[in-house]
N, C-alpha and C positions, 0 to 999 in steps of 0.2 A: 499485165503479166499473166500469162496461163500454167496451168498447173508443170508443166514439164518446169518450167521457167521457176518456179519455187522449187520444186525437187531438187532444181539442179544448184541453188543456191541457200537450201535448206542450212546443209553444215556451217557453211561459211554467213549466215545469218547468228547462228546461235551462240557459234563462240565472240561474236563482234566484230567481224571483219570484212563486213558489205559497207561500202561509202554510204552517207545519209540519207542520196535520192535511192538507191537500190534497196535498203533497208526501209522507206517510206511506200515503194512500189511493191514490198513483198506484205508490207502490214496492212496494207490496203486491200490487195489480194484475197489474204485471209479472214479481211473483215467480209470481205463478197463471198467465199467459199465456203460452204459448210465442211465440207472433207478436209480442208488443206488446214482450216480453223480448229477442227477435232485435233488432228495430229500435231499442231505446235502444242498445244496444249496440254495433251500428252505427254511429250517427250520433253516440256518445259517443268511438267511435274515430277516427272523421272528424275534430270537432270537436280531439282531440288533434293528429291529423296536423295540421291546419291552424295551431294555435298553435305549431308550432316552425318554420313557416314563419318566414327576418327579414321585418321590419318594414322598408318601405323608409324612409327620409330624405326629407323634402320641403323641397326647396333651396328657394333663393332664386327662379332661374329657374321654376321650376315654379309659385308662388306666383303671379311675376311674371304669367305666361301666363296664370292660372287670374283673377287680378284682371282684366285686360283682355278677358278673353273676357268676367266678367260686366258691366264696363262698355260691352262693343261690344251685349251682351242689353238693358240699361237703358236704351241711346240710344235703341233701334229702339222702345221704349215712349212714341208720341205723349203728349203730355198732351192734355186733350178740350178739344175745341174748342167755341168759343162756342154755335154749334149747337146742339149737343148738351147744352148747360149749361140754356144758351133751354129747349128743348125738355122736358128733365128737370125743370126745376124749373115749368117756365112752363104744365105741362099737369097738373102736380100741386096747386097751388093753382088756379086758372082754374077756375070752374063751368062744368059742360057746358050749362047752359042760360043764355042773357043775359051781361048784361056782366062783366067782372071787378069785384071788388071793388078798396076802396080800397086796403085792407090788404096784398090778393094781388099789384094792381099795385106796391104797395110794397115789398116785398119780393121780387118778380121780380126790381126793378130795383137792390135791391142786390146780388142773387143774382147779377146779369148783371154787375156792376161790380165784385166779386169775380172772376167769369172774367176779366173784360178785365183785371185788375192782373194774374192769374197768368200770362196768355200773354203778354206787354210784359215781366214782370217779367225774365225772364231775359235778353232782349234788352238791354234798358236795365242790368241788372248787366254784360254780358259786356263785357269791356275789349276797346277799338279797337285797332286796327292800331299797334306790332308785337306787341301780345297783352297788356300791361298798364296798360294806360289809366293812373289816376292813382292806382296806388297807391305808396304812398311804401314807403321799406327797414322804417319800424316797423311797418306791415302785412302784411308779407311771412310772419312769423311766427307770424299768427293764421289761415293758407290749412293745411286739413288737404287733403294731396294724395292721389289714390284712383289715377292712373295717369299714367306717363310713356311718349313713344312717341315716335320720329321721324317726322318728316311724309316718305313716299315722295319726293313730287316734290323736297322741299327738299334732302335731305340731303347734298349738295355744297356748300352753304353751311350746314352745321349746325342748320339747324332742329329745333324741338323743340314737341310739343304737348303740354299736361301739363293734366289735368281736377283739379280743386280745389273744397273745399266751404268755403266760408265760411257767410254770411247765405242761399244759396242755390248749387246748382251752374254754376259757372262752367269755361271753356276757355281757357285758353291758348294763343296761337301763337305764337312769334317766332323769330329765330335767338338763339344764344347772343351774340352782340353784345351785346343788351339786358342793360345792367346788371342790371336788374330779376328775368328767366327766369335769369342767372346765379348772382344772391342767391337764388334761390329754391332752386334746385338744390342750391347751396352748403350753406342750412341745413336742408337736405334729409339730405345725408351726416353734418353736424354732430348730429340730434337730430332724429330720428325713429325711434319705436319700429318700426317695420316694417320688416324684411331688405330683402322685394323693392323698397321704393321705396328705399332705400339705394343696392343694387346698381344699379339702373336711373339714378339721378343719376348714381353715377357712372361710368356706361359713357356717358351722352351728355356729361359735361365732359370725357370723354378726348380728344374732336375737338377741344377750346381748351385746351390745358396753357400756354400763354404768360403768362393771366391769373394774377397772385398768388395772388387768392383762390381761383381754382380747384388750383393747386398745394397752398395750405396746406389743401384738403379732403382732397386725397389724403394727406397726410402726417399727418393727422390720423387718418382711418382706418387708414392702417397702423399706428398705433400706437393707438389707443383703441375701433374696432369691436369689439361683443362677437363675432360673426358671423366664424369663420377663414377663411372663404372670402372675406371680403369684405377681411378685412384682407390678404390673397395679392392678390388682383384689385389693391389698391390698390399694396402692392409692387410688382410688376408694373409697372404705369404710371408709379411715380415713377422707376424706374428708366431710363428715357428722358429724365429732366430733367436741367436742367443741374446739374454737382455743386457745387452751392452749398455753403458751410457748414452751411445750414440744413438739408439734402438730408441730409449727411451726419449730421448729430448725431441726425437723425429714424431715420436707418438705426441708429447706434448703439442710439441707446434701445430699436429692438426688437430687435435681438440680444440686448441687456440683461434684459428686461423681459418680452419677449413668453413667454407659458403652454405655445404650442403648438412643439412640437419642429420642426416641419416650416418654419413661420413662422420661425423662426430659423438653420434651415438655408438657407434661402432670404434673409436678410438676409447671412449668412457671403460667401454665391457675388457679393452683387451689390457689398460691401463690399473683396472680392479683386479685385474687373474694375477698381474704381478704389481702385489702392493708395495707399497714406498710410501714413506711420507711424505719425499718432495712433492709428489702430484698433488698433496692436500690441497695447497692453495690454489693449481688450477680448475682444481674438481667446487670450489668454495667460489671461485669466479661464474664459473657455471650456474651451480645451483640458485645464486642469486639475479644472476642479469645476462643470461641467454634468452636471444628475442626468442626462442623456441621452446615451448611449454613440458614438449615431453621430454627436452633433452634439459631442461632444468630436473625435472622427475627426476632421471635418469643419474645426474649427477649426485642430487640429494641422496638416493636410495645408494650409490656407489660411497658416496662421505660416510654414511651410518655403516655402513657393512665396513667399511677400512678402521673406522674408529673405534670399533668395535674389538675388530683383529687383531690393531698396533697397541691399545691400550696392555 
């Protein structure tokens, strides 16, 4: 093998992807080479350094941003205009001498009648003012949604715009008012595989917590998101609600239930702000036989401070 010949097979040596005699011909090479032996060595060392770099985490947020930025790329992709449809097809059949044919005018003119359905078609799909024309709640379910985002001008009255692909790509606009944009949202956080539309439904129903449905999304999240961050965010928010029973038993079940230590430390603190005696006994389950040391602490220190209060 001569030095070009390792150059040229350099890359595809180091990730693993030279067969055994090519791989045995370039190591042999490098044992004869002093230059060619310097630079694997090098770049084998590199290559080390680099793998003990961490690996960052790619949130929710980040996903989020990265979806919408390719969707703001996809909108600015005009679809082609009749024009050009005309033009492309209608200069491609068409003989350059004498008339058209039967056949070629025939087929222009479906050619043309195909663009005209494609440009209409989105139009006549996208739902009228306040953003969901007539779709009913058992539709609602079959909309896979690609991005959610609050409209600048609206967001004093809640507005929300949200791009969906059904039978084709459609836009949503309304305010959260709209039963409709709110069911959507709702089985949004309910049941859908993807973090960042998750997160994203539920940061725009935070501005409507009044609504049932939107309360039981939050409280369902906190307690059934696979996503820890997403079930914190939801804590969070339901903690501003009113302390319903239903409030309350959702907070139990994750102090109960929840996997993540921190997620239950976090249910301990919001279940002390509004004391009760029923939580005694899950705060006393805690304190004694949570595999988790600090959120035993945490509970013990929350029993002394309650028992104190209710005495």
């Amino acid at each position: 093998m001569t030095c070009n010949e390792f150059e040229e097979n350099f890359s595809l040596y180091l990730y693993g992807e030279l067969g055994a005699d090519e791989r045995a011909a370039l190591d042999e090479h490098a044992a004869a080479c002093p230059a060619c032996r310097k630079r694997l060595g090098e770049t084998e060392r590199l290559h080390a350094l680099l793998s003990e770099r961490p690996t960052p985490e790619v949130t929710p947020a980040l996903l989020a941003r990265c979806r919408m930025a390719l969707e703001e790329a996809l909108d600015k992709e005009a679809a082609p205009s009749l024009r050009n449809l005309f033009e492309r097809w209608f200069v491609g059949f068409v003989p350059h001498r004498g008339m058209p044919s039967r056949a070629a005018v025939a087929l222009t003119l479906l050619v043309l009648g195909f663009g005209l359905g494609w440009e209409i078609r989105p139009r006549l799909g996208s739902p009228s003012s306040p953003g969901t024309g007539g779709l009913n709640e058992a539709s609602l379910g079959e909309l896979r949604i690609n991005n959610i985002s609050q409209v600048p001008s609206g967001t004093e009255n809640g507005q929300v715009r949200i791009s969906v692909d059904a039978d084709h790509h459609m836009t949503f606009e309304g305010s959260l008012d709209d039963p409709r944009i709110r069911q959507l949202l709702v089985n949004a956080v309910k049941d859908y595989d993807n973090p960042g539309i998750r997160h994203d439904s539920l940061d725009v129903l935070r501005s409507n917590p009044e609504q049932p449905s939107v309360r039981g999304a939050f409280l369902y999240a906190m307690q059934n998101d696979p996503d820890v961050g997403i079930r914190l965010d939801a804590l969070q928010a339901a903690q501003e609600f009113a302390w319903t029973p239903e409030v309350r038993q959702a907070f139990l079940n994750t102090l109960e239930k929840d996997k993540n230590p921190g997620v239950r430390v976090a249910a301990v603190d919001a279940l002390t702000e509004h004391a009760n005696s029923s939580i005694l006994p899950a705060l006393e389950r805690l304190a004694t036989s949570d595999p988790n040391r600090y959120v035993r602490l945490k509970s013990l220190s929350a029993l002394r401070k309650l028992n104190g209060g209710l005495n």
